[in-house]
C-alpha positions as CSV (number, residue, x, y, z in Angstrom):
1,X,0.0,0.0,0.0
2,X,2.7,2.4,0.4
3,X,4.6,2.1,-2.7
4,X,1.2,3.1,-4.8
5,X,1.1,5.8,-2.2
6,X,4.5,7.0,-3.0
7,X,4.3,5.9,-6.5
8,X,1.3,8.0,-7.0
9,X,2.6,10.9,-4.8
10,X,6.1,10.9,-7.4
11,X,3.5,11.0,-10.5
12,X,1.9,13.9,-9.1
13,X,4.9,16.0,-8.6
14,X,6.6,14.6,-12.2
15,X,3.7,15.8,-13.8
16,X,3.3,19.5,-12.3
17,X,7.0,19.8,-12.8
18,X,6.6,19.1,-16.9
19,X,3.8,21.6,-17.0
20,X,5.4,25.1,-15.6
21,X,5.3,27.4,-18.4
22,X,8.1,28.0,-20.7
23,X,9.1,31.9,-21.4
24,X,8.6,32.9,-24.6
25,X,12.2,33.7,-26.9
26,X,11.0,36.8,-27.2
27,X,11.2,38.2,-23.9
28,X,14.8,36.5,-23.7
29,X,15.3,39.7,-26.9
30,X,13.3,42.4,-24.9
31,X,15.4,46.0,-24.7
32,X,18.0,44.1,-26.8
33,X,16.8,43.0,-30.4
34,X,13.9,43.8,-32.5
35,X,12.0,40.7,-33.3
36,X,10.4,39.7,-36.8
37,X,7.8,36.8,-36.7
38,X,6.7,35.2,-39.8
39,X,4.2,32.4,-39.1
40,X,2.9,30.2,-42.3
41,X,1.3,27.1,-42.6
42,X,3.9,25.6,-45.4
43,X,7.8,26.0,-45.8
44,X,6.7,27.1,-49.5
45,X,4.4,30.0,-48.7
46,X,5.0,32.7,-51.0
47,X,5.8,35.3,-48.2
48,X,8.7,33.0,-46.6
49,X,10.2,31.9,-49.8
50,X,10.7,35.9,-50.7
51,X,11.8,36.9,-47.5
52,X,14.5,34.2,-46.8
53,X,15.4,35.1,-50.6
54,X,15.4,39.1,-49.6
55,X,17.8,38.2,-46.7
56,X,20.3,36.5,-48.8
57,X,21.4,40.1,-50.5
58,X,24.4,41.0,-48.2
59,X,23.1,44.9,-48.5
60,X,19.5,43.8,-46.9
61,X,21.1,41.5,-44.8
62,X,23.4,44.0,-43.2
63,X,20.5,46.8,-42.7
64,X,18.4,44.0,-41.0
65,X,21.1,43.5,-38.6
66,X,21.9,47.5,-38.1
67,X,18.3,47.8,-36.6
68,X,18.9,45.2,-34.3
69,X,16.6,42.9,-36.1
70,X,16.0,39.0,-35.2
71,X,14.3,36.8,-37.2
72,X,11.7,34.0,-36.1
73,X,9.9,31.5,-38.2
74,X,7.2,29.1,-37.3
75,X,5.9,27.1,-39.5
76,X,3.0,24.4,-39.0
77,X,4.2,23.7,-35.0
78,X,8.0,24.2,-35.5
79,X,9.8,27.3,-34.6
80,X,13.0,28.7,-35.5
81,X,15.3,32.0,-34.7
82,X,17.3,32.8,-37.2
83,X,17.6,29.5,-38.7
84,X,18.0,27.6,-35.4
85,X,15.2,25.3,-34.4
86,X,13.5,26.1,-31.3
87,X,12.7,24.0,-28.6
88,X,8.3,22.7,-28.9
89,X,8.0,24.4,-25.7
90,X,9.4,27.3,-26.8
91,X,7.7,27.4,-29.9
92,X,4.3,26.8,-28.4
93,X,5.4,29.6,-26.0
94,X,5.6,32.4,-28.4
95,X,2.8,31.1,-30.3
96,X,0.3,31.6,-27.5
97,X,1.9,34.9,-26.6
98,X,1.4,36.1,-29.9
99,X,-2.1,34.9,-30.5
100,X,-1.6,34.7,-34.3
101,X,-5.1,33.2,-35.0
102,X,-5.8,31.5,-38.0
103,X,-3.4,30.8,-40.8
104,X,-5.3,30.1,-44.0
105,X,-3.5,30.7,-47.0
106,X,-1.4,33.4,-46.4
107,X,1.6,33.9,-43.8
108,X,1.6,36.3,-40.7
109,X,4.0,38.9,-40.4
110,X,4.9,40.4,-37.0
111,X,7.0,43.1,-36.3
112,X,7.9,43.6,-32.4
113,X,9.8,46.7,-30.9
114,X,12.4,45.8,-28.0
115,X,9.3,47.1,-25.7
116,X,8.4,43.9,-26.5
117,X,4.8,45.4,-28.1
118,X,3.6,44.5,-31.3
119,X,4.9,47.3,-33.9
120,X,3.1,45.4,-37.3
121,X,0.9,43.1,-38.0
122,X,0.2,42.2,-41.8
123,X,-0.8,39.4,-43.8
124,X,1.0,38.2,-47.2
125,X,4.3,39.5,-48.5
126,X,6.8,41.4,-46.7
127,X,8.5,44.2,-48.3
128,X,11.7,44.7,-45.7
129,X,11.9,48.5,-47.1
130,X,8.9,49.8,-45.7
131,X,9.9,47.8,-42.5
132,X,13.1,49.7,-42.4
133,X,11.7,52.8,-42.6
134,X,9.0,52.3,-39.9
135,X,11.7,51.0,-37.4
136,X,13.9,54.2,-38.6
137,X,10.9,56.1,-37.2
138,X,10.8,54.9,-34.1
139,X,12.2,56.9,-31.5
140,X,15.9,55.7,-30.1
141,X,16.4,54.2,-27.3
142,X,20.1,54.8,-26.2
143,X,19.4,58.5,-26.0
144,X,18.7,59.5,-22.5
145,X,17.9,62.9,-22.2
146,X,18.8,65.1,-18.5
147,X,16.4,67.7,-17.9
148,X,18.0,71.1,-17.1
149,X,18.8,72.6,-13.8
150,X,19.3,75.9,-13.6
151,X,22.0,76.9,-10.9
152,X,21.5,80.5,-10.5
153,X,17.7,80.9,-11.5
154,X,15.9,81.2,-8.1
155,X,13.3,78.4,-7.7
156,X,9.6,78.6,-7.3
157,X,9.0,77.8,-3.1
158,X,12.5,77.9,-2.2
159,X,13.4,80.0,0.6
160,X,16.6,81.6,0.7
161,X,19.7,79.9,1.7
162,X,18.0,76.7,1.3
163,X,19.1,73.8,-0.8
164,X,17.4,72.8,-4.1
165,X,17.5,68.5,-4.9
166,X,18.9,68.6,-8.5
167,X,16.4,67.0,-10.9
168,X,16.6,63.0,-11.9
169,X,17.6,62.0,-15.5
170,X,14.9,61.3,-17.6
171,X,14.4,57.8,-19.3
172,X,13.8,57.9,-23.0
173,X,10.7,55.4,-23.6
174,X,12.0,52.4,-25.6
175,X,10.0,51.6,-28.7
């Protein structure tokens, strides 16, 4: 009787331990890289075939990696980052984080900002251009901008003689 007990007892714990949550690659690239999903229902959809043809020009391949720019495929159930395979978990990690929905005929396209939010969302081909120039628009992210503090300029409430605090940098948003 107590070996089931304990036998059933270990089955319990082996099978909460399988089913904690795998983080999703993406937030692994948050603040960092600038993620591209493409999501199709066939290695042969039209979209994926001109895009992994686009990226084989060393010109369009540099400019995606000047913006910081990682690429992720999933196709059918199987995931990859820049040609890597991802793990299933992993894959049907950053599937239910996107929430694609349904894949009929024509790929997804996802563009994500290192905020980690979703930037673009189209459907069909990807013209890497116009991507470009929507992520040259954003604002940057490396800038941090100090507000000014004027030494001499008297300040609003301040008696005289007394101290001022100095004000505290200011955080550009990411995008």
């Amino acid at each position: 009787m107590f070996i089931r007990l304990l036998i059933l007892a270990s089955v319990l714990v082996t099978g909460t331990v399988q089913a904690v949550e795998v983080p999703s690659p993406i937030e692994q690239d948050r603040g960092k890289l600038r993620p591209l999903v493409i999501v199709a229902r066939a290695q042969a959809d039209p979209a994926l075939v001109a895009l992994n043809k686009a990226l084989e020009d060393p010109a369009t391949k540099q400019a995606f990696d000047e913006r910081n720019m990682v690429l992720y495929t999933i196709v059918g159930i199987t995931g990859k980052r820049d040609g890597k395979d991802l793990e299933p978990q992993s894959t049907m990690s950053l599937i239910r984080g996107l929430k694609p929905g349904m894949i009929i005929d024509k790929a997804k396209v996802i563009l994500i900002g290192k905020d980690g939010e979703k930037k673009v969302e189209t459907v069909g081909d990807v013209d890497l251009n116009e991507l470009f120039k929507i992520i040259d628009a954003l604002p940057p992210v490396e800038k941090e901008t100090l507000a000014p503090v004027a030494a001499e300029a008297p300040v609003k409430g301040a008696a005289a003689g007394k101290s001022v605090k100095p004000a505290k940098p200011v955080k550009a948003l990411e995008d």
